[in-house]
N, CA, C and O atoms as CSV, one atom per row, in Angstrom:
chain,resi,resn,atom,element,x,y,z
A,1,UNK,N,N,129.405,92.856,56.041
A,1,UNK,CA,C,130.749,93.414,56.118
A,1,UNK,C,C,131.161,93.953,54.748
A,1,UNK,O,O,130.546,93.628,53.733
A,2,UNK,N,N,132.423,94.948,54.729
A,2,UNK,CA,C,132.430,95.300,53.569
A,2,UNK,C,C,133.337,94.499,52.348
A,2,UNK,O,O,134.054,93.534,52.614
A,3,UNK,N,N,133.230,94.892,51.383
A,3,UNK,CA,C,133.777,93.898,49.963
A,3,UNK,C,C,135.584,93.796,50.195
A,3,UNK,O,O,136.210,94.704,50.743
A,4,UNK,N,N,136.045,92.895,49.820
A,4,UNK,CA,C,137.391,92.501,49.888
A,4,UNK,C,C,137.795,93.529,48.762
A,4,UNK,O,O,138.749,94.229,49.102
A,5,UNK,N,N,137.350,93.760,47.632
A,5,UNK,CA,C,137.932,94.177,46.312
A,5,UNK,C,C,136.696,95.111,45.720
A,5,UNK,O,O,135.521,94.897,46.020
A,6,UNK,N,N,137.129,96.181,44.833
A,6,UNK,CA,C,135.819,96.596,44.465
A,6,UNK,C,C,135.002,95.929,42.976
A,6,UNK,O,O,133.833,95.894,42.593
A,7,UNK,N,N,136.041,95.551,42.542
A,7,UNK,CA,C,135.429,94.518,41.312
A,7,UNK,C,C,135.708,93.237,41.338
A,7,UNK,O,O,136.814,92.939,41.788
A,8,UNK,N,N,135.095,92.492,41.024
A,8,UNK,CA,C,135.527,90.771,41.114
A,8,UNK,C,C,136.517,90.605,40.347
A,8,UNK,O,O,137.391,89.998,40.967
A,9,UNK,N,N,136.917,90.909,38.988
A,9,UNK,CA,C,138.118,90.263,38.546
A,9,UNK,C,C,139.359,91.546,38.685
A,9,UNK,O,O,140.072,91.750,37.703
A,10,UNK,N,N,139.537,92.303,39.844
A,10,UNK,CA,C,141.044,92.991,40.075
A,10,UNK,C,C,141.961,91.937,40.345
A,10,UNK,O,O,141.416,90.892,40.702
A,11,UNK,N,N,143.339,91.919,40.267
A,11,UNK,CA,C,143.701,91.113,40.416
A,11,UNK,C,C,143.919,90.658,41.777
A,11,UNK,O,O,144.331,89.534,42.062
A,12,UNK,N,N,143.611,91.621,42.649
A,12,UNK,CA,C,143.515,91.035,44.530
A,12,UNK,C,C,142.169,90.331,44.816
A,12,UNK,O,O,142.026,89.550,45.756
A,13,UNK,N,N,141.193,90.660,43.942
A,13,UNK,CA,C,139.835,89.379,44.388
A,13,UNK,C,C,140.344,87.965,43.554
A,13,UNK,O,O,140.220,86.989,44.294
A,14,UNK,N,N,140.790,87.672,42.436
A,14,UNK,CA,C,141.648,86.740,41.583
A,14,UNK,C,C,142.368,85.980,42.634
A,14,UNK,O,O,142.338,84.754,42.740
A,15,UNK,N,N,143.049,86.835,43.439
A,15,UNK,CA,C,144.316,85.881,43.844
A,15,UNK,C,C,143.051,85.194,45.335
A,15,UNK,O,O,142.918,84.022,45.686
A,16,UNK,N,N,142.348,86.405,45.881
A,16,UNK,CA,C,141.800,85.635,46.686
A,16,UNK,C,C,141.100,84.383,46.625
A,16,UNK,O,O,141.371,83.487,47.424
A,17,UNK,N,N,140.052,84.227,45.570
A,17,UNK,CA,C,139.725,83.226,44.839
A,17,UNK,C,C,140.166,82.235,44.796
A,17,UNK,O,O,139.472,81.253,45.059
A,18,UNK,N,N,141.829,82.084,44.360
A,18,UNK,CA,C,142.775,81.017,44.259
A,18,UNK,C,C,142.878,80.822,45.758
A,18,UNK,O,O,142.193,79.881,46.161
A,19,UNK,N,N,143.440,81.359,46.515
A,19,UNK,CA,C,143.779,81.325,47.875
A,19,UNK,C,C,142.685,80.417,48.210
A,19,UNK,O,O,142.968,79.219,48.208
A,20,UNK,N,N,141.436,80.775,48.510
A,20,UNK,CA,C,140.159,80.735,48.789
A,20,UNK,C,C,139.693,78.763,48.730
A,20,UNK,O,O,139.163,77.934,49.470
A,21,UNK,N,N,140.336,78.828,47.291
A,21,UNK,CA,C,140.000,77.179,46.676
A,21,UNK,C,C,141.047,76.124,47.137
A,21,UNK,O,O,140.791,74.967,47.472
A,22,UNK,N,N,142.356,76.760,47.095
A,22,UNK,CA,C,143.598,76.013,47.390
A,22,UNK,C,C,143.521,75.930,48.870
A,22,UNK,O,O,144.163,74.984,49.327
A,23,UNK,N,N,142.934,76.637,49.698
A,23,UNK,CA,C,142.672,76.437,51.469
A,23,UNK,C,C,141.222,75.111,51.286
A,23,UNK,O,O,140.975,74.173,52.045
A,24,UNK,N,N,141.006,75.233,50.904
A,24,UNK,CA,C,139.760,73.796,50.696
A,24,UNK,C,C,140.015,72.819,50.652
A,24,UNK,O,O,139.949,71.796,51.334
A,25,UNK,N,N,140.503,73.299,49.338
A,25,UNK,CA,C,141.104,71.305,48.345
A,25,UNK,C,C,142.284,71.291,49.986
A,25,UNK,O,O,142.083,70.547,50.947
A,26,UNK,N,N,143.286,72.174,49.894
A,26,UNK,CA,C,144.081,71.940,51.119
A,26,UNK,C,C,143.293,71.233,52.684
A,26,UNK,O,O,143.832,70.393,53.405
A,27,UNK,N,N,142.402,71.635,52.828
A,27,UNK,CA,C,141.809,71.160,54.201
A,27,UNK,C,C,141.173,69.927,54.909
A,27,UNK,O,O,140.806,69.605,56.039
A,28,UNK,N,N,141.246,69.307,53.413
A,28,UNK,CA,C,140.709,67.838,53.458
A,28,UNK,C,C,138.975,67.577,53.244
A,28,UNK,O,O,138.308,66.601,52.898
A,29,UNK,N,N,138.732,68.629,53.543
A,29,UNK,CA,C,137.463,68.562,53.642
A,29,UNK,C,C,136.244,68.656,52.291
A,29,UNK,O,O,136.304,69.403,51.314
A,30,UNK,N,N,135.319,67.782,52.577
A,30,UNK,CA,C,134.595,68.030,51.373
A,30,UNK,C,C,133.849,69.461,50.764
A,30,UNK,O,O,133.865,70.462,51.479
A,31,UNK,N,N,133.374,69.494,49.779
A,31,UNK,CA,C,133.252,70.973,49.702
A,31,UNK,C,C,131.791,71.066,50.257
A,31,UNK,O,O,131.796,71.710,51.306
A,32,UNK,N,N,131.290,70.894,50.113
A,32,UNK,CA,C,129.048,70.394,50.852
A,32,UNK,C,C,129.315,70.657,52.415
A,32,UNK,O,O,128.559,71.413,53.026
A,33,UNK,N,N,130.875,69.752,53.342
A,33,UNK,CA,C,130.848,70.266,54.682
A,33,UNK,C,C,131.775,71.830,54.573
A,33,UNK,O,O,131.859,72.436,55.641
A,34,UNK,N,N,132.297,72.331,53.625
A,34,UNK,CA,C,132.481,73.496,54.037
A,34,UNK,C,C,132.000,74.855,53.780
A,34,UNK,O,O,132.459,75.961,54.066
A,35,UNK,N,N,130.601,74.341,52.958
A,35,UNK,CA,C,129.853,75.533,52.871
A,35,UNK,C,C,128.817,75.081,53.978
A,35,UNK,O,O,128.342,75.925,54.737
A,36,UNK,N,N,128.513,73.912,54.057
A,36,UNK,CA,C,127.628,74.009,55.265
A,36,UNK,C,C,128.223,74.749,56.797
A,36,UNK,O,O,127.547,75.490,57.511
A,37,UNK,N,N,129.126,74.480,56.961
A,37,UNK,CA,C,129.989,75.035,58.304
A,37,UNK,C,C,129.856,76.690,58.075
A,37,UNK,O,O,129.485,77.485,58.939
A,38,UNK,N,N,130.221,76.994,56.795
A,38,UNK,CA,C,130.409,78.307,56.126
A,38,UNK,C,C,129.144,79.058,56.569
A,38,UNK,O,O,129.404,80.185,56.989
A,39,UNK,N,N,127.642,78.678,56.589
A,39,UNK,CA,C,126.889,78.702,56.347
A,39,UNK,C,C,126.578,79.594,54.691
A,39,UNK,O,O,126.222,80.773,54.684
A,40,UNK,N,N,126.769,78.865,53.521
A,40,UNK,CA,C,126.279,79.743,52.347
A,40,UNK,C,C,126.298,78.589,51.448
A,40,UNK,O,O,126.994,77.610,51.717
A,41,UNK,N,N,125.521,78.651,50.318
A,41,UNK,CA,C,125.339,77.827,48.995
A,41,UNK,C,C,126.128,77.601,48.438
A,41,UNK,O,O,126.836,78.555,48.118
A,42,UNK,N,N,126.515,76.271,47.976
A,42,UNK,CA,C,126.717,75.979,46.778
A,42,UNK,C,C,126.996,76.922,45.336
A,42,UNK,O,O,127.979,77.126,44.624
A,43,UNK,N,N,125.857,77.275,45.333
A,43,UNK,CA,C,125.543,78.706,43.798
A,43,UNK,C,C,126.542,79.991,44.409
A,43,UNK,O,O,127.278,80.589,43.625
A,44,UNK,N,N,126.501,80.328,45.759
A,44,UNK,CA,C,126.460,81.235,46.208
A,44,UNK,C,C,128.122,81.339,46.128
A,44,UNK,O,O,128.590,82.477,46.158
A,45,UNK,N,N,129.095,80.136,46.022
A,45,UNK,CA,C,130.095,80.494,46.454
A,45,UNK,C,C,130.719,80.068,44.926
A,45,UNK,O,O,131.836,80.376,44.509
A,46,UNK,N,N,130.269,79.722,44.614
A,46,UNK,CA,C,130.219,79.399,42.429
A,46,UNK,C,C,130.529,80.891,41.987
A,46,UNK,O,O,131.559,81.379,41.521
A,47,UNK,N,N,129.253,81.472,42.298
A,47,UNK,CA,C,129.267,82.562,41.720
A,47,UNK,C,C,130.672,83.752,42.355
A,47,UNK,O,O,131.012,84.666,41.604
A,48,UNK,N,N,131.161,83.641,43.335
A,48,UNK,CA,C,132.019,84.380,43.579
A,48,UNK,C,C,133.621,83.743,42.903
A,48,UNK,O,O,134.542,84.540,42.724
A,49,UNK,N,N,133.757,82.526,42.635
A,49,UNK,CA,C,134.561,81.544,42.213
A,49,UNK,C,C,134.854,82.140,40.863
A,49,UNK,O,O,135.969,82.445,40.440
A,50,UNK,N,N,133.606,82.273,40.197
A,50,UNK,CA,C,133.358,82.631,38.728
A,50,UNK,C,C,133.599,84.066,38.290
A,50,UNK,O,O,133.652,84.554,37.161
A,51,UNK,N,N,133.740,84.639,39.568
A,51,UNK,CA,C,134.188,86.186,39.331
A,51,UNK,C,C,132.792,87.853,39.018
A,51,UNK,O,O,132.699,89.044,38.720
A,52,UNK,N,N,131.859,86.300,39.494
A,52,UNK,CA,C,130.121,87.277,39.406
A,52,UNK,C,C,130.374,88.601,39.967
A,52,UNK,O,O,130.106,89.632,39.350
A,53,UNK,N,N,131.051,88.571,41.502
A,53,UNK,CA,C,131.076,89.074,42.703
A,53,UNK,C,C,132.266,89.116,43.396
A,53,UNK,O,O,132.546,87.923,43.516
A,54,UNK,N,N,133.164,89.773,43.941
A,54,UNK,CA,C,133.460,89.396,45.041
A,54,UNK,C,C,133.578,88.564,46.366
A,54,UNK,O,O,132.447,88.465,46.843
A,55,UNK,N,N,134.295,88.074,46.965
A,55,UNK,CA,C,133.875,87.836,48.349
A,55,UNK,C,C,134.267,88.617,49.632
A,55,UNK,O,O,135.426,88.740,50.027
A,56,UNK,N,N,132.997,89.210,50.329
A,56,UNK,CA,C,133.033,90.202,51.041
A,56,UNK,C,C,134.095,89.508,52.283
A,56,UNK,O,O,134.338,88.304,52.211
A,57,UNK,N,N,134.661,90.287,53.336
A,57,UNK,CA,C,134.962,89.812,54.416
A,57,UNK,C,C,134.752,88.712,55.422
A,57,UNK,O,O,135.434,87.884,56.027
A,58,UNK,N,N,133.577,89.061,55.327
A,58,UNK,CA,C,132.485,87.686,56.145
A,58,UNK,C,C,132.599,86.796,55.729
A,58,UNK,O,O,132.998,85.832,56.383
A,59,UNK,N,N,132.185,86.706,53.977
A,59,UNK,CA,C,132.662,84.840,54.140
A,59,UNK,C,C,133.730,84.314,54.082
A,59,UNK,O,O,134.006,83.135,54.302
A,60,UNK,N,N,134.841,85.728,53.577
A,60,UNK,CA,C,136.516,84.909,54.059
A,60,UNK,C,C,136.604,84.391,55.375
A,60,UNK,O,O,137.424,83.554,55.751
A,61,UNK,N,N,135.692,84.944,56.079
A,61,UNK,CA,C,136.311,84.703,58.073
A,61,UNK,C,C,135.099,83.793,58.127
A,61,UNK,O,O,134.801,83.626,59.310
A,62,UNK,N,N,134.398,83.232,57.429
A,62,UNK,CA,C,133.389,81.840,57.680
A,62,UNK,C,C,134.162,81.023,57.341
A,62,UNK,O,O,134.270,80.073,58.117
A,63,UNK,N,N,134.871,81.004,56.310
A,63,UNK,CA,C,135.242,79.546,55.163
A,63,UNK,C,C,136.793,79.020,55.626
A,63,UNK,O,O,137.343,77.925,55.508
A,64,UNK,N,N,137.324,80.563,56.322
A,64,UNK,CA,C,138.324,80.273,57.239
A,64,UNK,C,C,138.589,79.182,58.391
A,64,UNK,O,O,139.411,78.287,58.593
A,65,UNK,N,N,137.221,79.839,59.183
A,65,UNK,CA,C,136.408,79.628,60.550
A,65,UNK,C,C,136.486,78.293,60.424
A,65,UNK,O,O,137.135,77.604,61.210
A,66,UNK,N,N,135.496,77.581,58.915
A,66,UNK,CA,C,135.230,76.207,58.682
A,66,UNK,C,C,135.897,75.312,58.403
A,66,UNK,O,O,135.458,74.165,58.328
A,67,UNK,N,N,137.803,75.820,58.064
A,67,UNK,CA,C,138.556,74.768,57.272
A,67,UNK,C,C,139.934,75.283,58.621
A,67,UNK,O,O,141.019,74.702,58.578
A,68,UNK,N,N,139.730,76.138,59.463
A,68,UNK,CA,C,140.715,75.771,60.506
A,68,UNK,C,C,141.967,76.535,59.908
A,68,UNK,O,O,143.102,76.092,60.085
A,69,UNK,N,N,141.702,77.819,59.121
A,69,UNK,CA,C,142.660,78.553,59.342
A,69,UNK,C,C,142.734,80.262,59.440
A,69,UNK,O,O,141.752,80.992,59.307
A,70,UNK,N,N,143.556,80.533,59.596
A,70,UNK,CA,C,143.823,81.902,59.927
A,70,UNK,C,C,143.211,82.892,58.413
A,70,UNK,O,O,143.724,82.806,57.297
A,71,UNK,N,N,142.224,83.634,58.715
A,71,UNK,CA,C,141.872,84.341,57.922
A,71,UNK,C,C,143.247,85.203,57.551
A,71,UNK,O,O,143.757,85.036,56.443
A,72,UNK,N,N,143.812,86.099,58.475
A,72,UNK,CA,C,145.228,86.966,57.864
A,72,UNK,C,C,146.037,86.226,57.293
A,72,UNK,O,O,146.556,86.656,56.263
A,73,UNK,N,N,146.325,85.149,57.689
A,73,UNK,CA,C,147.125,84.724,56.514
A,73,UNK,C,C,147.080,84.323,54.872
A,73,UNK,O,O,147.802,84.489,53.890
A,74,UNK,N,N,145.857,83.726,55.169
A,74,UNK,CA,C,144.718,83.897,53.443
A,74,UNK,C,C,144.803,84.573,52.793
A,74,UNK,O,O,144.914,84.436,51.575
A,75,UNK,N,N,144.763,86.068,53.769
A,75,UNK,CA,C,144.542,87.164,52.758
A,75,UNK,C,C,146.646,87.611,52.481
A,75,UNK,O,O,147.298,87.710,51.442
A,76,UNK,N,N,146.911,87.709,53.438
A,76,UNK,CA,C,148.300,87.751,53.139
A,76,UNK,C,C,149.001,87.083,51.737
A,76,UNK,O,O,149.648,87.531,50.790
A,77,UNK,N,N,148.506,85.783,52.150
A,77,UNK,CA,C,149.178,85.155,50.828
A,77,UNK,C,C,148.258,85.650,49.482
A,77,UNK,O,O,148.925,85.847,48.466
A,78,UNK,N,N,147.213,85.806,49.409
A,78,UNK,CA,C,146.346,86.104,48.695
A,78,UNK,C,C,146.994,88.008,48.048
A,78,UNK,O,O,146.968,88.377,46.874
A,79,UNK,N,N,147.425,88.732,49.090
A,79,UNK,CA,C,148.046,90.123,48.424
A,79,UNK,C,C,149.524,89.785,47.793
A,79,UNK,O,O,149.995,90.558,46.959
A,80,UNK,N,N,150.227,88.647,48.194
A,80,UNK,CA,C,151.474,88.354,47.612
A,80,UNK,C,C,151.165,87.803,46.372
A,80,UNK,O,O,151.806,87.950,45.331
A,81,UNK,N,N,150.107,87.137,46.546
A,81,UNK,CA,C,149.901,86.128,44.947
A,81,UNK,C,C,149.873,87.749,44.067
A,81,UNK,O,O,150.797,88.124,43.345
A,82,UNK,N,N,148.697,88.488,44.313
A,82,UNK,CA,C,148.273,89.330,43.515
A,82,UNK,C,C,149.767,90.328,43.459
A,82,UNK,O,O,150.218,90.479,42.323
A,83,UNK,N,N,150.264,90.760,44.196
A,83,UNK,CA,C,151.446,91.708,44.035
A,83,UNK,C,C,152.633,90.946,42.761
A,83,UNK,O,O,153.011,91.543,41.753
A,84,UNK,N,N,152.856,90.175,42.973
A,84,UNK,CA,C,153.192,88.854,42.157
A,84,UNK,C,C,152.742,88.815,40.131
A,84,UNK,O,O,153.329,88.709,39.054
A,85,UNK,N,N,151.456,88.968,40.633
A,85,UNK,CA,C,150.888,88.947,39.041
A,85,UNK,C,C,151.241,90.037,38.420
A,85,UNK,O,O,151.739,89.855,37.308
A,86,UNK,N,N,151.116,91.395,38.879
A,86,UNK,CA,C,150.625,92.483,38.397
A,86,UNK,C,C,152.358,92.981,38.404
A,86,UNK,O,O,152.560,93.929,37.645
A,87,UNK,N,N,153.273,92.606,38.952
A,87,UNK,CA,C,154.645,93.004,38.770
A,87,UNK,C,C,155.219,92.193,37.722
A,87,UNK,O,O,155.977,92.844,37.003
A,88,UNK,N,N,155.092,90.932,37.398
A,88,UNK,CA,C,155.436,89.850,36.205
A,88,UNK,C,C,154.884,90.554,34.899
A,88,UNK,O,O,155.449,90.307,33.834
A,89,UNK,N,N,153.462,91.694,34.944
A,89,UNK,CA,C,152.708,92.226,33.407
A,89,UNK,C,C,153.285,93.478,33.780
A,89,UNK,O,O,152.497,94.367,33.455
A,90,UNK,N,N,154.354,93.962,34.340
A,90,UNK,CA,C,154.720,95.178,34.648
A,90,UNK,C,C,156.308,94.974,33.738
A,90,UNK,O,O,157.073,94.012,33.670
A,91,UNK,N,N,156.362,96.627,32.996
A,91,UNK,CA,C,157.710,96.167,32.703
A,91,UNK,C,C,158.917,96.772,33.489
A,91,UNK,O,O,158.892,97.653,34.347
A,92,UNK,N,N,160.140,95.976,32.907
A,92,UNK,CA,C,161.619,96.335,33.825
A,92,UNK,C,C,161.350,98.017,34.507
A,92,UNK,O,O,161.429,98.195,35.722
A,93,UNK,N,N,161.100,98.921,33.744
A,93,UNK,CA,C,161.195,100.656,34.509
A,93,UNK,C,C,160.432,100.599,35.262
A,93,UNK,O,O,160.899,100.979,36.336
A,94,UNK,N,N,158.789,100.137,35.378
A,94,UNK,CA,C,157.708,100.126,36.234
A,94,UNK,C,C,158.367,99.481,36.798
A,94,UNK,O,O,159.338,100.117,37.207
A,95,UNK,N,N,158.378,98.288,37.122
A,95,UNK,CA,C,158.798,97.259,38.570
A,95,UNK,C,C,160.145,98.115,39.062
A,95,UNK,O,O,160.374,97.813,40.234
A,96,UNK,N,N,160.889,98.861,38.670
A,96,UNK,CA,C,161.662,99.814,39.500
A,96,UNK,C,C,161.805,101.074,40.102
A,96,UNK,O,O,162.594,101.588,40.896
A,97,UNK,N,N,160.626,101.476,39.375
A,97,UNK,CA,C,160.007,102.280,39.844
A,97,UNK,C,C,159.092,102.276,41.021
A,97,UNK,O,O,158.957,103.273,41.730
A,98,UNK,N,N,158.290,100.838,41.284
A,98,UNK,CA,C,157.393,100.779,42.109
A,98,UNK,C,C,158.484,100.609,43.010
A,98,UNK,O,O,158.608,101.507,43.843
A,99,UNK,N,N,159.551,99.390,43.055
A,99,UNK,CA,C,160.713,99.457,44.288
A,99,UNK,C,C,160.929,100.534,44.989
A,99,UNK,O,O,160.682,100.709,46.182
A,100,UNK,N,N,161.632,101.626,43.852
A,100,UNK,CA,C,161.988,102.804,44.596
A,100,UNK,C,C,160.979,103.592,45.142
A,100,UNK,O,O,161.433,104.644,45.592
A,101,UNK,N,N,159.547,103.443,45.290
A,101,UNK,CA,C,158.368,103.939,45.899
A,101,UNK,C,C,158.082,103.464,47.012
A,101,UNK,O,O,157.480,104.033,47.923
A,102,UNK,N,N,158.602,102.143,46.982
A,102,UNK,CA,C,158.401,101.248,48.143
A,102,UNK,C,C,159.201,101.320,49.567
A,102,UNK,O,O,158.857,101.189,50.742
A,103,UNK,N,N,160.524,101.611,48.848
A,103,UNK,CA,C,161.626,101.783,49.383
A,103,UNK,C,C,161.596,103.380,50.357
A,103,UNK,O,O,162.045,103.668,51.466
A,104,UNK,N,N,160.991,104.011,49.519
A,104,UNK,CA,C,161.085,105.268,50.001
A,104,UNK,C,C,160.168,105.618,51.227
A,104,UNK,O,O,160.403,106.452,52.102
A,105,UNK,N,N,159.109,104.828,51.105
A,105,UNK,CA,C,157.861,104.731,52.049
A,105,UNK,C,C,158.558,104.417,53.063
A,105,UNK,O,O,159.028,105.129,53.950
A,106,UNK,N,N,158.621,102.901,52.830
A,106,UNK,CA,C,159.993,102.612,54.202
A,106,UNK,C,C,160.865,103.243,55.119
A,106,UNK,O,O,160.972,103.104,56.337
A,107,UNK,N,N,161.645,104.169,54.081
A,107,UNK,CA,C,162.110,104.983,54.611
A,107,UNK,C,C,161.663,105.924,55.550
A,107,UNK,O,O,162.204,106.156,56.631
A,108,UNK,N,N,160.582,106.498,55.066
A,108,UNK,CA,C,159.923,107.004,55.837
A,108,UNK,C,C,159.198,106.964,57.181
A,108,UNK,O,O,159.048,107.806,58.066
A,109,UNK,N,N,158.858,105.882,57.055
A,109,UNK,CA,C,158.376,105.067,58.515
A,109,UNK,C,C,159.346,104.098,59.162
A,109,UNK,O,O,158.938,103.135,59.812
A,110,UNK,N,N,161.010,104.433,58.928
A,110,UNK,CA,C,161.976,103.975,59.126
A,110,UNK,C,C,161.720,102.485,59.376
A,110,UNK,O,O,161.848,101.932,60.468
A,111,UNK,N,N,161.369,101.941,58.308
A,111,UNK,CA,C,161.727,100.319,58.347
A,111,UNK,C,C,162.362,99.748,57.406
A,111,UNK,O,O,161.935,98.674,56.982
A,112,UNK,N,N,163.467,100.300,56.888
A,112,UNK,CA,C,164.598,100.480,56.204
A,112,UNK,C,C,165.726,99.420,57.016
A,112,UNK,O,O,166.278,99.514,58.112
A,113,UNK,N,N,165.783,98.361,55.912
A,113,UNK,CA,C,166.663,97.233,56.798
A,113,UNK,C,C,167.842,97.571,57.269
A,113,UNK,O,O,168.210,98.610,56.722
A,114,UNK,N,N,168.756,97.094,58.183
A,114,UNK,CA,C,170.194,97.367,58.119
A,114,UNK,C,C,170.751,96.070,57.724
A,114,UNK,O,O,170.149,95.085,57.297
A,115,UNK,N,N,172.059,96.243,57.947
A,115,UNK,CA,C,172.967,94.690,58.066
A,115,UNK,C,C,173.096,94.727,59.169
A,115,UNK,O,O,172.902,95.563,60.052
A,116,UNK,N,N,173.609,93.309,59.078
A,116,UNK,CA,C,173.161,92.087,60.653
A,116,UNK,C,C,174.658,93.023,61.691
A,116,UNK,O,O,174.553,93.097,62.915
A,117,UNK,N,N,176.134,93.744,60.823
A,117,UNK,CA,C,177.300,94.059,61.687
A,117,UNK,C,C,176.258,95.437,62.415
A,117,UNK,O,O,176.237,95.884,63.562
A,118,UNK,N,N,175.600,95.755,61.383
A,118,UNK,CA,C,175.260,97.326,61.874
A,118,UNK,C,C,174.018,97.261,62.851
A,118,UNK,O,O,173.475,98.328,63.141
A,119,UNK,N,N,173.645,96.349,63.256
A,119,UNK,CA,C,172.293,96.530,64.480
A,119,UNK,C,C,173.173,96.780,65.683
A,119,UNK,O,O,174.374,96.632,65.908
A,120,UNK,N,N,171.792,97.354,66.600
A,120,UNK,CA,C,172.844,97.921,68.087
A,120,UNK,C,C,170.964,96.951,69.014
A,120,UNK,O,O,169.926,96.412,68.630
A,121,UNK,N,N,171.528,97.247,70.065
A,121,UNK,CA,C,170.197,96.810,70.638
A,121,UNK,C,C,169.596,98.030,71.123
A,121,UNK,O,O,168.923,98.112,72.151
A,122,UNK,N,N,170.023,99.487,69.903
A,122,UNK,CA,C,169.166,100.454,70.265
A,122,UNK,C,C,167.914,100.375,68.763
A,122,UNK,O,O,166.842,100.899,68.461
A,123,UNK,N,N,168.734,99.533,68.264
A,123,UNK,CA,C,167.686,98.980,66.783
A,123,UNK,C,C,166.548,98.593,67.065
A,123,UNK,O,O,165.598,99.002,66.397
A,124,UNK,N,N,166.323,97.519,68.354
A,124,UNK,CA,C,165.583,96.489,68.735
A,124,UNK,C,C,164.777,97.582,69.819
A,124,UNK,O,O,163.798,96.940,70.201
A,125,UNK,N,N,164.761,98.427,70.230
A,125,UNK,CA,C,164.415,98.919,71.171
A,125,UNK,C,C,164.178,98.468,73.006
A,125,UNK,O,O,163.341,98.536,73.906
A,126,UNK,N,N,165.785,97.920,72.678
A,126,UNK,CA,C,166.195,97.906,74.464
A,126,UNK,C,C,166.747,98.607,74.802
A,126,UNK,O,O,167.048,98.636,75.995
């Protein structure tokens, strides 16, 4: 399957990483039964830990598979961690700048919040 990130240390393979370790230690489980379940090594998952490599798709949805949780959400929290980092080394004009980029996108694909007086249940699409 293809690579999560194109370099190991961007900061979205980083956060996965963390994600990755904190779903483990979180799962109770020892680490020997969750690469065995995983099916992959010891070395093998070191080295992606260590930032050798990446971890491609596949073994997010093995290690998932093996500790009993939802791969999308992994990665979810895993793009918030990283969105997170890279806006904290961003300064005040950039981080408002990216808003108003964000904002505007939104706009565009009208998912532009309202307030709670101003919804109709033509908002909701009934």
């Amino acid at each position: 399957m293809g690579r999560v990130a194109a370099q190991a240390n961007d900061p979205f393979s980083k956060a996965v990483v963390e994600c990755v370790v904190e779903a483990i230690h979180a799962s109770g489980m020892s680490q020997k039964s969750v690469f065995t379940a995983a099916e992959m090594s010891m070395d093998y998952f070191y080295k992606r830990t260590r930032g050798a490599s990446p971890f491609n798709t596949n073994d997010i949805y093995r290690i998932c598979e093996a500790i009993s949780i939802d791969p999308a959400e992994l990665m979810y929290e895993a793009a918030k961690k990283a969105d997170a980092q890279m806006q904290s080394e961003m300064s005040a004009e950039d981080r408002a700048k990216l808003a108003l980029e964000r904002a505007q996108r939104a706009a565009e694909y009208g998912l532009a919040a309202m307030e709670g007086d101003k919804r109709s249940e033509d908002d909701w699409g009934a």
